[in-house]
C-alpha positions in Angstrom: -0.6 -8.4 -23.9 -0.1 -10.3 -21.2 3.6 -11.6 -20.5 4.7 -15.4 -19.9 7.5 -16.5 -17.9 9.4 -17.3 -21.6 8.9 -13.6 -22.5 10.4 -12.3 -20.0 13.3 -14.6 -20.0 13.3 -13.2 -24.1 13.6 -10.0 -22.5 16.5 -10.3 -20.6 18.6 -11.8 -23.1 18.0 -9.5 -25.9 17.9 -6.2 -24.0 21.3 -6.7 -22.3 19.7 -6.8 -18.8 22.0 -7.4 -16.0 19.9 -7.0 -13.0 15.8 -7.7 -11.6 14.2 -6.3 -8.7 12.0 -8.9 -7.6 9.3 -6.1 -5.9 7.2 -6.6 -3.3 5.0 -4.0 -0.1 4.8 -4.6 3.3 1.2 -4.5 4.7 1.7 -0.9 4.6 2.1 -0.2 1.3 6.0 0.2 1.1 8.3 -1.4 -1.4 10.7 -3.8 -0.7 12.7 -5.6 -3.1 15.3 -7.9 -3.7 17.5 -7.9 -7.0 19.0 -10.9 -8.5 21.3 -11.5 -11.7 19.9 -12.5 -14.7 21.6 -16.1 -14.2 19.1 -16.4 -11.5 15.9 -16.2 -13.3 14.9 -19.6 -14.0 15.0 -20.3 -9.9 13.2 -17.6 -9.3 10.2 -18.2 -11.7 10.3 -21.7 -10.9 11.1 -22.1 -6.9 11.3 -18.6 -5.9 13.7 -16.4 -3.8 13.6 -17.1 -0.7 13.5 -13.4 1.8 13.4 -13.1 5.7 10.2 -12.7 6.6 11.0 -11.9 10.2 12.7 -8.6 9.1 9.6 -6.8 7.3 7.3 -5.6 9.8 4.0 -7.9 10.5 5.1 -10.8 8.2 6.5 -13.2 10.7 8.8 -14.1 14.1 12.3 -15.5 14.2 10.2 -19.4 14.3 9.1 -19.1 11.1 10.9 -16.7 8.5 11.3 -18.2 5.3 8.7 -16.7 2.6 9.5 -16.8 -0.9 9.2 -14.4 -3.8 7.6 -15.9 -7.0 7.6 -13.1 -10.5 4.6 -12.4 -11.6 6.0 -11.7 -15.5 3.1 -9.7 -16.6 4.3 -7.1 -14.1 7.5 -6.7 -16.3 8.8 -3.4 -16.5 12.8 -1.7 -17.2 13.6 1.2 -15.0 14.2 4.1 -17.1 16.3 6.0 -15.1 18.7 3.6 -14.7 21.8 2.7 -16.9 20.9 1.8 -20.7 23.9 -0.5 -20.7 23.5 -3.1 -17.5 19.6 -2.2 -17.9 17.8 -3.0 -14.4 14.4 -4.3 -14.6 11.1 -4.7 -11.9 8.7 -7.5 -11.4 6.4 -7.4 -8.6 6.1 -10.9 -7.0 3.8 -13.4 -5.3 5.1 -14.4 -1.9 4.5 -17.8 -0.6 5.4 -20.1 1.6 7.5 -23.2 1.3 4.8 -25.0 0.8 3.9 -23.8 -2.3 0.8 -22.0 -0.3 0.1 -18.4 -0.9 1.6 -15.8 2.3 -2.2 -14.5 3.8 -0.3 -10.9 4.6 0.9 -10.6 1.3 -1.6 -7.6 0.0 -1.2 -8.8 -3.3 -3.1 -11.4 -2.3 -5.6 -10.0 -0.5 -6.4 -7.6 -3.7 -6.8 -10.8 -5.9 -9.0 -12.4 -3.7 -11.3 -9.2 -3.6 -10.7 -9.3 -7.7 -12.1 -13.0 -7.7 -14.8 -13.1 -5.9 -15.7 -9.8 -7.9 -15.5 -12.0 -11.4 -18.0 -14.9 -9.6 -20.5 -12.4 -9.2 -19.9 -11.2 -12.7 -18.6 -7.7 -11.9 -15.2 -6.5 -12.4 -14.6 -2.6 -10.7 -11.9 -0.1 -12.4 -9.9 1.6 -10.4 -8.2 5.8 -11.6 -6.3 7.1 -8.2 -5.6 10.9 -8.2 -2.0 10.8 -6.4 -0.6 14.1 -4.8 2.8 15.3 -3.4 5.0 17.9 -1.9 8.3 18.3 -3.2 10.5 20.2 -1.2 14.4 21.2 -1.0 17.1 19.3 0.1 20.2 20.2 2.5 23.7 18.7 2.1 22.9 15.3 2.2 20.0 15.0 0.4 17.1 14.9 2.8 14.4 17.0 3.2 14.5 20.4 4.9 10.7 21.3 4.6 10.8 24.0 2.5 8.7 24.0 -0.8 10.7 24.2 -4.0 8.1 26.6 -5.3 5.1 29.2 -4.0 3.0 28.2 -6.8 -1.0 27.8 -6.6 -3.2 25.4 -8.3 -2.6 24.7 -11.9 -0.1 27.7 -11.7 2.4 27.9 -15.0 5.9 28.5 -15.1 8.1 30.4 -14.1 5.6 30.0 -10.8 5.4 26.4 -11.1 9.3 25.4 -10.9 8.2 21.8 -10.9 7.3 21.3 -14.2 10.1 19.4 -15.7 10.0 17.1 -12.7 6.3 16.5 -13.3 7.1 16.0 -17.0 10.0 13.3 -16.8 7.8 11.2 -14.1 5.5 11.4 -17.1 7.5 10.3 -19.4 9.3 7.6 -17.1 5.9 6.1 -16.5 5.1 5.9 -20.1 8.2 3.8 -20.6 7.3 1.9 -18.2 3.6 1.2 -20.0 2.1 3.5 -17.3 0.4 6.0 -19.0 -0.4 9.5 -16.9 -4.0 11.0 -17.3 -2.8 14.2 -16.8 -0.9 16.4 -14.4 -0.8 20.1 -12.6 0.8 22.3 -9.7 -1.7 21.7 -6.6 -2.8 24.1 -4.6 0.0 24.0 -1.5 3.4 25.7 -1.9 5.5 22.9 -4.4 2.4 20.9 -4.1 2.0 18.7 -7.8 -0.8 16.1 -8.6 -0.7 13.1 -11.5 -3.9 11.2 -12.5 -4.4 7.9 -14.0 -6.6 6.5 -16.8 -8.8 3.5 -15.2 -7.5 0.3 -14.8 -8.1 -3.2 -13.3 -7.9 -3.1 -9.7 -4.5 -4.9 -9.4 -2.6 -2.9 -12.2 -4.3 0.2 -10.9 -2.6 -0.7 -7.2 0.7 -2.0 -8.9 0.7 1.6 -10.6 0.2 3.3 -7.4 3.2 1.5 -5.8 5.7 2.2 -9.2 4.5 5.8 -8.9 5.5 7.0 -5.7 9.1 4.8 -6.6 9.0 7.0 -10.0 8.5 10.7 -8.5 10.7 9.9 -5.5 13.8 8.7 -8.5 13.2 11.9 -10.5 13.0 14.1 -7.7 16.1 13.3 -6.1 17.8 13.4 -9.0 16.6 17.1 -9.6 17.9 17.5 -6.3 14.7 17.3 -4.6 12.5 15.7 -1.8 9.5 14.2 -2.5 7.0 13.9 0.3 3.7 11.6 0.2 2.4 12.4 3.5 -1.2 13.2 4.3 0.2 16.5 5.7 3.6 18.1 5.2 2.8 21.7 5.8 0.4 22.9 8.8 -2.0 25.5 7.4 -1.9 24.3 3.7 -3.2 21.3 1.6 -3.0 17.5 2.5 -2.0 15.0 0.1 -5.1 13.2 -1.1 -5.5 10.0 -3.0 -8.6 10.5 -4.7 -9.9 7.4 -5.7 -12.3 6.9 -8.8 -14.5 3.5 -8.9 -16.9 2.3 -12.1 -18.3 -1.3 -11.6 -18.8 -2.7 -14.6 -21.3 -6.3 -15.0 -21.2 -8.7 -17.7 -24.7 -8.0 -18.1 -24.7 -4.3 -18.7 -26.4 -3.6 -15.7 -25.8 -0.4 -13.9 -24.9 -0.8 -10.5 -22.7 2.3 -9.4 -25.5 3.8 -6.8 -25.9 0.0 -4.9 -22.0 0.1 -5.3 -21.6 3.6 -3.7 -24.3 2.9 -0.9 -22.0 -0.5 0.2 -19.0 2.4 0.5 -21.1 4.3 2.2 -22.3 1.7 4.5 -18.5 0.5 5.2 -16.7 4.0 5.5 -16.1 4.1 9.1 -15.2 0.5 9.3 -12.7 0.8 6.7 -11.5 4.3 7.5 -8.3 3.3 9.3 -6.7 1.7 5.6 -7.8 4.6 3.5 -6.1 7.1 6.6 -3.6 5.0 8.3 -1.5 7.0 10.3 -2.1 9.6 13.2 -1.5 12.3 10.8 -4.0 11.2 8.5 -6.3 12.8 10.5 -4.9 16.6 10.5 -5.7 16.7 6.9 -9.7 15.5 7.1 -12.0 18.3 7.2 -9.7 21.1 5.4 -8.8 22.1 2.0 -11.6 20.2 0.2 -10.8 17.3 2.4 -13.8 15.5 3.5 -15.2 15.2 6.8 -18.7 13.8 6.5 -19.6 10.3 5.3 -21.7 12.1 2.3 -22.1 12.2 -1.4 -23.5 14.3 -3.7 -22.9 15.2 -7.5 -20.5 17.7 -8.6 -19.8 18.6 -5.1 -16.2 19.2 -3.8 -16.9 19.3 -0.2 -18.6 15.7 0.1 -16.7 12.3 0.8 -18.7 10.8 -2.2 -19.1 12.8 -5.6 -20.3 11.7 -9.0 -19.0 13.5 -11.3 -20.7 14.4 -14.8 -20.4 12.0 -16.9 -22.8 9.4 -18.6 -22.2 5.6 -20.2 -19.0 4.0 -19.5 -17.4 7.4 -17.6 -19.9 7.2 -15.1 -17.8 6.5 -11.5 -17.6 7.8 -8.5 -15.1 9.5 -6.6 -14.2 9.1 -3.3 -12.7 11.9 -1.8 -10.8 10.9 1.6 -7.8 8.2 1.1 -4.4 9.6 1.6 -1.4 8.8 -0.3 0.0 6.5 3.0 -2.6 4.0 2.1 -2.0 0.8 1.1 -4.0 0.8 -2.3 -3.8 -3.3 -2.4 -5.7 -3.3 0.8 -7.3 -0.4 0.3 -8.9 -1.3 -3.4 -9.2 -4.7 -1.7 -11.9 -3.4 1.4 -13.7 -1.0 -1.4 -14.5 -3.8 -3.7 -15.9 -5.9 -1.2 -17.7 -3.0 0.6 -19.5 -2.1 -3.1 -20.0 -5.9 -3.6 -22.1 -5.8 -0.4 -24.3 -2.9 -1.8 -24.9 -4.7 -5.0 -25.5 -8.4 -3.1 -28.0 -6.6 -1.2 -29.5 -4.0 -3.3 -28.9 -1.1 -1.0 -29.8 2.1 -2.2 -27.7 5.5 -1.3 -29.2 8.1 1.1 -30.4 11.2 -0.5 -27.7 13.4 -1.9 -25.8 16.0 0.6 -26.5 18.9 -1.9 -24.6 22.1 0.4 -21.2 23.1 1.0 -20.0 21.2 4.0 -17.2 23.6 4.8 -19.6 27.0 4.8 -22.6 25.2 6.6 -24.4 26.2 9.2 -23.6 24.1 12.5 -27.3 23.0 13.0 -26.9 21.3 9.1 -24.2 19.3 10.2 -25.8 17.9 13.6 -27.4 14.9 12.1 -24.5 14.0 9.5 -22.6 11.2 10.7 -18.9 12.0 10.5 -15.9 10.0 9.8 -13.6 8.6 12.1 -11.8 12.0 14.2 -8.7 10.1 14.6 -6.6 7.4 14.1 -7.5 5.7 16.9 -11.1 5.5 16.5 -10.3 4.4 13.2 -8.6 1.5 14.7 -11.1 0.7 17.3 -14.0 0.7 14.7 -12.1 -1.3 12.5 -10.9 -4.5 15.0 -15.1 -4.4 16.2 -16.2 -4.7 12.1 -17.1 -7.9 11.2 -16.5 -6.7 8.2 -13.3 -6.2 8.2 -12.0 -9.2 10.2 -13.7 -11.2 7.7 -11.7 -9.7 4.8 -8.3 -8.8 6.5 -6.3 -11.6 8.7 -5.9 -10.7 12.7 -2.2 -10.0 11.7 -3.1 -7.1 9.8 -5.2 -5.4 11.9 -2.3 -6.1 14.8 0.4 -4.8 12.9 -1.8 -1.6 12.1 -3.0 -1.1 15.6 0.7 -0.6 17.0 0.2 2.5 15.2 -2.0 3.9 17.8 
């Protein structure tokens, strides 16, 4: 059920809510968020809140600041960890400007312009993401130290997996927060844990992505440990993946996941430096079942690309090389038009990669295109893309580059 404005102001009054985070990412995928007393509702729904635009990176100069935040209610949602009594609640926003016009870096945005021109065509695409992270110990005032909180291996029980209640609250916090977990395990690294999601509409699935990582970095400190997102904490052992499952589905019944997976394909490199958006991004490709190629196959581990086995409405693909820095608005935003593309135009998917990547012989690999080696070729294949620029404003792709 979809929430209305009214609902949510129902909400508040009933369930003795004091506070609301107004919620909103920068183009890079990290939450900001302002809170506001309940008093203050009605103004925000109906004129917004207005924030400094000039102090979150890549939305404006000193000139030209004011943006403002606008609830979107159906994104409703009480923060289970905090106080029962005072409750604290979350609503990501829109974010305009005073003109009523919607904000062109706001990745929200972005994502629901990808979502539209999806419905024109008569397709909508489901999203699952398949998010993993490190948590490690903490020193004296509560920051990381590096050092796992366990030595388990993958899908390891206790006593060897010491994460277990941490895995199960986030699981449980998510539920109450109408986010419900697929399924969760110990990873393969040391203190290495990974929670799926069923599929969902792209926007809710990116919304979900962005209250996870808020979730598991709440119940980890409060087990006094670090959670760590990064595409690769510890040298010499698994990367954190984001391993991201697509099903296009047509009002028409039509089957178009292989013309969907050959525009992916078709777009990889171009789109590479959103998926794997920092320097580091880049020591984690080509290890650990971390992909290397631009490939698929079925079954297959070692590919970017595999279809798993499934038939009907399971049938999806999984694509194997985001990491969990990416922004998943932008991100689900450059996938959906990249599989439009290979539906538009019928394109068909090369054959199927059917070896193990990582064992091959040298002379296998030679005519395999690879993915980008770094972050800045990344970057430079993604500011030539025509693709790209016609999808993501010049601001984006500026802010991004100062990465380099």
């Amino acid at each position: 059920m979809r929430l209305t404005a009214q609902d949510v102001k129902d909400y508040i009054d009933q369930e003795d809510v004091s506070f609301i985070r107004l919620a909103f990412c920068d183009v890079f995928g990290k939450q900001k968020n302002v809170s506001i007393m309940a008093t203050e509702l009605d103004r925000a729904f109906e004129s917004g809140i207005a924030i400094d635009a000039s102090a979150v990176e890549g939305f404006g100069s000193e000139e030209k600041s004011d943006l403002f935040l606008f609830p979107d209610a159906s994104t409703l949602s009480v923060l289970p960890w905090r106080p029962s009594q005072g409750r604290v609640v979350r609503m990501y926003c829109d974010i305009k400007y005073p003109d009523g016009t919607a904000f062109e870096m706001d990745c929200r945005h972005i994502l629901k312009k990808a979502v539209s021109k999806a419905a024109s065509e008569g397709i909508r695409v489901s999203f699952g993401a398949e998010h993993e992270f490190y948590l490690f110990k903490t020193d004296e005032d509560g920051y990381s130290t590096g050092i796992p909180h366990d030595k388990a291996g993958y899908m390891d029980i206790a006593p060897d997996d010491r994460g277990v209640n941490v895995r199960r609250e986030i699981c449980l916090s998510l539920s109450e927060m109408g986010i419900l977990p697929e399924s969760s395990h110990h990873e393969e690294g040391p203190g290495q844990h990974e929670i799926d999601f069923k599929y969902s509409d792209a926007l809710e699935a990116a919304d979900n992505s962005i209250t996870f990582k808020t979730v598991v970095s709440a119940i980890a400190e409060q087990h006094g440990l670090w959670a760590d997102f990064s595409p690769k904490p510890l040298p010499g052992c698994s990367g954190n993946g984001l391993h991201i499952n697509m099903a296009p589905h047509s009002d028409d019944g039509r089957d178009f996941l292989d013309c969907f997976m050959a525009g992916v394909l078709r777009h990889t490199a171009e789109i590479t430096a959103f998926l794997n958006p920092t320097p580091e991004s880049y020591n984690r490709l080509g290890e650990f079942k971390a992909p290397k190629y631009i490939t698929w196959s079925r079954e297959n581990r070692s590919q970017l690309i595999r279809i798993p086995a499934a038939s009907g409405e399971y049938r999806r693909m999984e694509l194997r090389s985001p990491d969990s820095e990416a922004n998943p608005y932008i991100a689900y935003a450059l996938l959906i038009y990249a599989g439009l593309d290979g539906i538009e135009n019928g394109l068909t998917p090369p054959a199927p990669t059917d070896i193990n990547l990582f064992t091959a012989e040298a002379k296998e690999l030679e005519s395999i295109e690879m993915l980008p080696q770094d972050f800045s070729q990344a970057m430079s294949i993604a500011r030539q893309s025509e693709f790209v620029r016609a999808i993501l404003p010049e601001r984006v792709l500026n802010t991004y580059a100062r990465r380099v």
